[in-house]
C-alpha positions in Angstrom: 111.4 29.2 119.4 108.9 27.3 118.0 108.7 24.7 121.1 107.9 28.2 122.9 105.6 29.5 120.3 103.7 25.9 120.0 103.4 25.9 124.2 102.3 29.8 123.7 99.4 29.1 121.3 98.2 26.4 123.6 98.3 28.7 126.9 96.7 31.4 124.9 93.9 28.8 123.7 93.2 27.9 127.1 93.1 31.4 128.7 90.8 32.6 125.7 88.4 29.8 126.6 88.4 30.7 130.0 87.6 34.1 129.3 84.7 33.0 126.8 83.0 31.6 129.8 82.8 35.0 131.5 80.0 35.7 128.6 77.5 33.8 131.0 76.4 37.0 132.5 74.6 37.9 129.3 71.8 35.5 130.7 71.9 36.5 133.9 68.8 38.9 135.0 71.0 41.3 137.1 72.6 42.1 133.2 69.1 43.0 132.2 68.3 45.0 135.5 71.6 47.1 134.7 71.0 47.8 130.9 67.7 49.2 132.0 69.0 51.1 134.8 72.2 51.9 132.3 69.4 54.8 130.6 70.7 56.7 133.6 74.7 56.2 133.5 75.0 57.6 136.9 72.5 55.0 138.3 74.1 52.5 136.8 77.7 53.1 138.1 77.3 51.0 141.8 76.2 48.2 139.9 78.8 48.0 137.1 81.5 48.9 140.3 80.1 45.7 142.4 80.0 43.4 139.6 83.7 44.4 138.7 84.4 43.5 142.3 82.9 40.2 142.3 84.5 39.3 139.3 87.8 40.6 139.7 88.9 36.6 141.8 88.4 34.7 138.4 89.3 37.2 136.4 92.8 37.8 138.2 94.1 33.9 138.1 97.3 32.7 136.6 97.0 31.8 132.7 99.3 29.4 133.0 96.9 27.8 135.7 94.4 26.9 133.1 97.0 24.4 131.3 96.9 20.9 133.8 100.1 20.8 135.5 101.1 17.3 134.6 101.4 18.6 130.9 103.1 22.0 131.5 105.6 19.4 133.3 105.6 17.5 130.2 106.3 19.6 128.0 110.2 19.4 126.5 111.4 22.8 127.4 114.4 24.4 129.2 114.2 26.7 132.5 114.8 29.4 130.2 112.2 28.7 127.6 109.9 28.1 130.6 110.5 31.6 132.1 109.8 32.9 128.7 106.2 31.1 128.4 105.4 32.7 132.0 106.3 36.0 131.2 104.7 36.3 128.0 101.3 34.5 129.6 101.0 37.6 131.8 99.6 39.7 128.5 96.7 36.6 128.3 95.4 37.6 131.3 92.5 39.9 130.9 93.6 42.2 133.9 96.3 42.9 132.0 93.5 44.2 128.8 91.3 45.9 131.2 94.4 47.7 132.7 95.8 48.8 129.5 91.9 50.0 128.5 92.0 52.0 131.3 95.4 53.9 130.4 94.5 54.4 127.0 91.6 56.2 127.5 94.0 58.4 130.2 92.1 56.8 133.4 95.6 56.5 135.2 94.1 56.9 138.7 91.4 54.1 138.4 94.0 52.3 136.5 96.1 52.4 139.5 93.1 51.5 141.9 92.0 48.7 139.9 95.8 47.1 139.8 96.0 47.9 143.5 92.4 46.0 144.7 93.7 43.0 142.2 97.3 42.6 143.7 95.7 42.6 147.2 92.9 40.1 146.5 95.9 37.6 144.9 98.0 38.2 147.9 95.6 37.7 150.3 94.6 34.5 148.3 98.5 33.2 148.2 99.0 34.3 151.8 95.6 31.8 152.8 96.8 29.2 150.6 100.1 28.8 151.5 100.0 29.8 155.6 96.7 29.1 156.3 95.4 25.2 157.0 92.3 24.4 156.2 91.0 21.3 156.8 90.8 18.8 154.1 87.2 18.7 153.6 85.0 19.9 150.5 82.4 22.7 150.8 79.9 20.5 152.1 81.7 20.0 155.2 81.6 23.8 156.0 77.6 23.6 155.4 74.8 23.4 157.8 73.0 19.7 157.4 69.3 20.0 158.3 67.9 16.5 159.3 66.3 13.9 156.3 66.5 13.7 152.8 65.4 17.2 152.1 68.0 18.3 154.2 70.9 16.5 152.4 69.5 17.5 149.0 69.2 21.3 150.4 72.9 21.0 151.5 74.1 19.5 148.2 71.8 22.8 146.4 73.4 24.9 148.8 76.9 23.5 147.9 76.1 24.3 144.6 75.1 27.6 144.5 78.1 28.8 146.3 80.3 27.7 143.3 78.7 30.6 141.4 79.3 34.5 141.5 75.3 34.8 141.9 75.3 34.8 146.0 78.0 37.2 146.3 77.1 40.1 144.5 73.9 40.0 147.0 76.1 40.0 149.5 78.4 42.8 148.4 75.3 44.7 148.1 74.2 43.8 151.4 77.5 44.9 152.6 77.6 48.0 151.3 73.8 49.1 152.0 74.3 48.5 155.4 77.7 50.2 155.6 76.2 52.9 154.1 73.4 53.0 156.5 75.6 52.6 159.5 77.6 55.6 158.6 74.2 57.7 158.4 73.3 58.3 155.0 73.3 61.1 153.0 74.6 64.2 154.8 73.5 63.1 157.9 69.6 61.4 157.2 68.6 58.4 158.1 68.0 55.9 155.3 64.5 55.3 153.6 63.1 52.6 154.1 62.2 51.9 150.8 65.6 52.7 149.4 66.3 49.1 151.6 63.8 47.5 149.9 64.6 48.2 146.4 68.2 47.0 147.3 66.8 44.0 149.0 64.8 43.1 145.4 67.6 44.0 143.6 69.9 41.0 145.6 66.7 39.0 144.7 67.4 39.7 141.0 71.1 38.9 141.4 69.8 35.9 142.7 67.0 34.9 140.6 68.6 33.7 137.7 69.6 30.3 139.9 65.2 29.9 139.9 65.9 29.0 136.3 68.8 26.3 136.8 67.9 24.6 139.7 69.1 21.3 138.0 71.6 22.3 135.6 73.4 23.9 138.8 74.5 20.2 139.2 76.1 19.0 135.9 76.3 15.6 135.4 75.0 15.1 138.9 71.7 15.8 138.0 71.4 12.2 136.7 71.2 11.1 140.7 68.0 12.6 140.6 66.7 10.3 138.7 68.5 7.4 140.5 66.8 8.4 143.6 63.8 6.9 144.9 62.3 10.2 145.9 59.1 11.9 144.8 60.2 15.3 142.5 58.2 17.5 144.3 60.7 16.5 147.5 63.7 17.1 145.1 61.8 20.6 144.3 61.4 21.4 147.3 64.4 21.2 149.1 66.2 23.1 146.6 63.8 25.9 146.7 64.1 25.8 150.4 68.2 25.8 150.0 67.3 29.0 147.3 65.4 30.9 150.1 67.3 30.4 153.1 70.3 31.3 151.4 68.6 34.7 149.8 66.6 35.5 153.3 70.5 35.8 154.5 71.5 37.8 152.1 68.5 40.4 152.7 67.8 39.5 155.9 70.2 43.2 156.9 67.9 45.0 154.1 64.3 43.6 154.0 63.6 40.4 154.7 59.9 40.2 153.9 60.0 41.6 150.4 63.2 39.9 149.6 62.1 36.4 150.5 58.5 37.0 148.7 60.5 38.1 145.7 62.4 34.8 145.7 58.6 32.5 145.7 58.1 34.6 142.7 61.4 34.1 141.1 61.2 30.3 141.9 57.6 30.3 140.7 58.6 31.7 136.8 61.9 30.0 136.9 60.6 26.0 137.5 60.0 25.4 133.8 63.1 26.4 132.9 64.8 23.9 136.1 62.4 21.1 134.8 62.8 21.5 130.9 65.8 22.6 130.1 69.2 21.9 130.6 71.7 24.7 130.5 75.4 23.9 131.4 76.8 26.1 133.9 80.3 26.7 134.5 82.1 26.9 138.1 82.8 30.4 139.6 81.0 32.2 136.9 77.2 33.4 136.9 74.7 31.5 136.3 73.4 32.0 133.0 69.4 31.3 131.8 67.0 32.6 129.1 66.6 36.0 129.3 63.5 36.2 127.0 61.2 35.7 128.2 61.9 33.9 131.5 64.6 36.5 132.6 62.0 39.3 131.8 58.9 37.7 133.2 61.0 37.0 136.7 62.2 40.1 137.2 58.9 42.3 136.5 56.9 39.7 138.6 59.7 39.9 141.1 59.5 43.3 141.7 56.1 43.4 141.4 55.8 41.5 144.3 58.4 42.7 146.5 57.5 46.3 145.8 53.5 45.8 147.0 53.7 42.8 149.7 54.2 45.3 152.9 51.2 47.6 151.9 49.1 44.6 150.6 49.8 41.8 153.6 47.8 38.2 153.6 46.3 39.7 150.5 49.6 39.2 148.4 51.6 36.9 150.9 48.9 34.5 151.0 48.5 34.2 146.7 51.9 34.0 146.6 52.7 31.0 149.2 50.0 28.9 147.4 51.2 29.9 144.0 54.7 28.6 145.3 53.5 25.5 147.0 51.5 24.5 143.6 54.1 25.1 141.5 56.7 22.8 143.4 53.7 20.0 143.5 53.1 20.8 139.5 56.6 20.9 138.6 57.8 17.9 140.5 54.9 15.9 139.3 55.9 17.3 135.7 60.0 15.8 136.8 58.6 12.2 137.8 56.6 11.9 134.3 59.6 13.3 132.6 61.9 10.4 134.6 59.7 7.6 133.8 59.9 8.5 130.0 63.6 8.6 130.2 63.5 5.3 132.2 61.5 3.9 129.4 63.9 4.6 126.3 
């Protein structure tokens, strides 16, 4: 027993470090867009719905994946003890928490929908893993390579961003806004334009967090950067282009024009934060920045922008593309000074 209890308290140390990493989204400026909305409950119910959704994948995985197989295989312990260890790591899991929440507070029905959506999504991820060949290639061999430098950087930014639960919230909202809007709306009416809109600045905010981690996105890769015999602004730029190209798909369904103005503003606020800080972000989670003030700032700007850039035209769109431009020229200049004082020590 106490070979099982010893392998236990290890699997349970692991899982509950896992978990810990799921407190990212307490930076994240969607988290601040939902508190506020959360002063209506009802309003707030899509969003708290979606972001369950997204986060059921990570949430749902094996504890006993998070111990490195080579040790579970070391480890000097019978079949039976081993069957033991499995069985028990099932209560780790946090699906397991969230469903026993549920039934204490005599939600059987969601309780029931919520194990249902999470045995499906692990099926269909068993059934693509084991009967489905892919072909042996990382991300970046799935992703589009535009021609130069700036291209490979974008495509590197791209690959990424795509590692993080950021991107698909925007497009489950996508999703559902334009399934909604397909089926005809409410009762029968056509869908307001400006309900679009604000759900097209809203994927903006689930995106906008990134703005402030342009670098840290890449771990210990960022050091290349600084290898590289490229001019920041270039570095910059590319992955602000890879940050609007992937968040004029996401809105393209909803509203392309004040979803990709949104984004210059979000990448405008959020390039002192790329430049100056480095925040470690972990794989599959969201990204996670300052809330206060840069999380703030962004997403009142944000909106700000989004909301008034139809009725306003040049006299907005213009402002803001020069605003962006001279903030990548500022901020990459800012990067190069901030290399060749690293270089020095």
């Amino acid at each position: 027993m106490a070979r099982v209890a010893s392998a236990l308290k290890a699997v349970w140390l692991a899982s509950w470090r896992d978990v810990q990493t799921f407190g990212s989204i307490i930076g994240q400026n969607l988290f601040f867009f939902i508190l506020l909305v959360a002063l209506q409950p009802q309003s707030a119910e899509l969003f708290a719905i979606i972001l369950g959704l997204v986060m059921v994948f990570p949430l749902s995985a094996d504890p006993m994946e998070r111990v490195p197989k080579d040790r579970w295989e070391l480890w000097p312990l019978a079949t039976r003890e081993r069957a033991v260890i499995r069985m028990v790591s099932l209560g780790f899991s946090p699906i397991v928490w969230i469903a026993l929440f549920l039934l204490a507070h005599g939600a059987a029905r969601s309780t029931g929908l919520f194990l249902t959506i999470v045995i499906s999504v692990r099926l269909a991820a068993f059934v693509l893993k084991s009967h489905v060949r892919f072909p042996r290639r990382n991300l970046s061999g799935w992703l589009p390579k535009p021609p130069g430098t700036v291209g490979f950087l974008m495509m590197l930014q791209w690959r990424e961003m795509l590692t993080t639960l950021d991107p698909y919230v925007a497009a489950v909202l996508a999703v559902l806004t334009v399934t909604y809007r397909i089926s005809g709306g409410q009762q029968g009416k056509p869908v307001d334009p400006s309900a679009l809109q604000i759900m097209s600045l809203i994927s903006a905010v689930a995106m906008s967090t990134t703005a402030q981690v342009l670098f840290s996105l890449d771990g210990t890769g960022a050091q290349r950067y600084r290898l590289m015999p490229i001019r920041g602004w270039r570095i910059l730029l590319a992955k602000d282009l890879a940050f609007l190209c992937l968040l004029m798909l996401l809105v393209a369904p909803l509203d392309l024009v004040s979803g990709l103005f949104a984004g210059m503003a979000a990448l405008v606020v959020g390039h002192h934060g790329s430049v100056y800080r480095n925040a470690p972000q972990a794989r599959w989670r969201f990204t996670s920045g300052a809330l206060l003030p840069d999380g703030v700032i962004q997403t009142v700007v944000l909106f700000g922008v989004g909301i008034n850039i139809r009725s306003a035209g040049l006299k907005l769109a213009l402002p803001c593309l020069i605003c962006w431009l001279a903030s990548v020229f500022l901020y990459g200049w800012l990067w190069d000074r901030r290399k060749a004082v690293i270089a020095a020590h």
